[in-house]
C-alpha positions in Angstrom: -2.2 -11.9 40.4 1.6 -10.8 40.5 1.9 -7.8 38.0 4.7 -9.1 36.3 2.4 -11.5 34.0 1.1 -8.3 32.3 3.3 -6.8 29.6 4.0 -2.7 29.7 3.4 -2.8 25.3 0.6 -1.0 24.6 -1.7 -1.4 21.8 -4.0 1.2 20.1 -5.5 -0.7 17.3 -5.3 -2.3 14.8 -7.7 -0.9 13.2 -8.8 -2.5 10.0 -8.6 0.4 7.2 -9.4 -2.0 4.2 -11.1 -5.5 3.6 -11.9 -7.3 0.8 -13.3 -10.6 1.0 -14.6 -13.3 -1.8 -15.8 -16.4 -1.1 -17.2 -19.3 -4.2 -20.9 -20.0 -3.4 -20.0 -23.6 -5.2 -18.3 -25.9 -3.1 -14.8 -26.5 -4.3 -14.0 -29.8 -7.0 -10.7 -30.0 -5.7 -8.1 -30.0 -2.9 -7.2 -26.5 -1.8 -3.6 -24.5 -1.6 -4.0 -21.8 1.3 -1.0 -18.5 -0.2 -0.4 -16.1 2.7 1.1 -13.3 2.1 2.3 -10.6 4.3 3.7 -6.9 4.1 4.7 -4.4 6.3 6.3 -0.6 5.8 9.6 -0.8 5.0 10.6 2.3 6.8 9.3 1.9 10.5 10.7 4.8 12.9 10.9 5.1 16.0 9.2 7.9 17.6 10.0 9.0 21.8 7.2 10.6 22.8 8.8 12.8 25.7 5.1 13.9 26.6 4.0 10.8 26.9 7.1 9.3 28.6 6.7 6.5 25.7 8.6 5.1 22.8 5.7 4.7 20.0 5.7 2.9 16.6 3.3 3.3 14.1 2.6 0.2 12.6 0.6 -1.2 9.4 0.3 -4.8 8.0 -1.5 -6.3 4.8 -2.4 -9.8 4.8 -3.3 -11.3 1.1 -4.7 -14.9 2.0 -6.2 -16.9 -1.2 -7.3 -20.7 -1.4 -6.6 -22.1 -4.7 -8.3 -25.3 -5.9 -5.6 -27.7 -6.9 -5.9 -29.3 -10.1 -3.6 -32.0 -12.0 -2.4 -28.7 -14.7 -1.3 -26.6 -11.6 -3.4 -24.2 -9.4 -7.5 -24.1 -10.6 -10.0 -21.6 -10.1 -9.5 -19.2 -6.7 -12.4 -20.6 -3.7 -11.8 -17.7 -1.6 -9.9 -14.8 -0.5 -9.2 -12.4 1.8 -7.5 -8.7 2.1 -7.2 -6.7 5.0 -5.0 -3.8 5.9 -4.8 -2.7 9.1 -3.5 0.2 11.1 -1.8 0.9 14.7 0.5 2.5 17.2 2.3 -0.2 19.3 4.2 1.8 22.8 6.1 1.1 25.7 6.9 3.5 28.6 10.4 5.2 27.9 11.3 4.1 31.2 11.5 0.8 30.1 15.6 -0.1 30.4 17.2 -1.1 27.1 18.5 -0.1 24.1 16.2 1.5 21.4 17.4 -1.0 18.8 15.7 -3.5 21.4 13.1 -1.6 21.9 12.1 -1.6 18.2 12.8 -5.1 17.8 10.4 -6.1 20.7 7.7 -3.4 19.3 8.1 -5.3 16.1 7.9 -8.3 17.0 5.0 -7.9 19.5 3.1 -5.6 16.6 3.1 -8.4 13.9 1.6 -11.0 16.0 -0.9 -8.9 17.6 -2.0 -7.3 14.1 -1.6 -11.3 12.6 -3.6 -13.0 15.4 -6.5 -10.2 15.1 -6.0 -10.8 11.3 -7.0 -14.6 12.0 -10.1 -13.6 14.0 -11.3 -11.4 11.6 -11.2 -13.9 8.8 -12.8 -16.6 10.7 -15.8 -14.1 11.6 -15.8 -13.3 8.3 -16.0 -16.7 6.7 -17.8 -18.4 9.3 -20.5 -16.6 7.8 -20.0 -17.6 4.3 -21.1 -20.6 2.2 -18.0 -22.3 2.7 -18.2 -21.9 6.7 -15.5 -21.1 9.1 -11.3 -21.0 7.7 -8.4 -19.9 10.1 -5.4 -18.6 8.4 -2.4 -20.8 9.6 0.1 -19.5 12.3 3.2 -17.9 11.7 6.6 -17.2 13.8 6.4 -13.2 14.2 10.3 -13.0 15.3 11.4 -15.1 12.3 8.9 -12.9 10.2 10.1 -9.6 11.5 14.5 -11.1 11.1 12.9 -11.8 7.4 12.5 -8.4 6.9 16.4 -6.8 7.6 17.3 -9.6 5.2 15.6 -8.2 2.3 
């Protein structure tokens, strides 16, 4: 297997720092409405870790995710949520040739959908084990995600 299928990001984490999880014991009357929501730090640096011979970036993501029963007078009573907050250090060898605005960008980018896609498997441990059995949080686009953030 060629080594250029394996990427040089590294990954220490995420580790999940907070969880909070309800789930209705009553199955739900209605349709449901999944709400996602998703934060990040504002204020992300760049560290060069000269020991290392790494660029590293400390990263942290919290993911609200509630289902809503849908009723004809707007949303009804909540069937589940879900809160995590999680914690990590995405890095890449400083040997790595481009810019450090790249750099970040690709850290970013490569942080959100690791921490969202171990997000996803999380929840669907966690409810697969519940009453209302197994939900998977839907996909998102981690690079129009992480462009959503420098416009706000």
């Amino acid at each position: 297997m060629s080594n250029e299928l394996f990427s040089s990001i590294n990954l220490e984490g995420p580790y999940i720092s907070e969880c909070d999880l309800f789930v209705k014991t009553s199955a739900p009357a209605n349709e449901l409405a999944c709400n996602v929501q998703i934060r990040t730090p504002k204020n992300i640096k760049l560290e060069h870790n000269e020991e290392n011979g790494e660029y590293e970036l400390a990263h942290a993501m919290k993911i609200d995710v509630s289902l809503v029963e849908v009723s004809e007078d707007g949303n009804g009573p909540e069937a589940m949520h879900a809160n995590l907050t999680m914690n990590g250090v995405i890095s890449i060898t400083d040997r790595v040739k481009a810019s450090e605005e790249e750099i970040m960008q690709s850290l970013l980018v490569n942080g959100v959908s690791l921490f969202y896609s171990s997000a996803r498997s999380y929840i669907e441990v966690l409810t697969g084990m519940s009453p209302m059995g197994r939900f998977t949080i839907p996909t998102i686009d981690p690079k129009s995600y992480v462009d959503s953030l420098s416009k706000d």
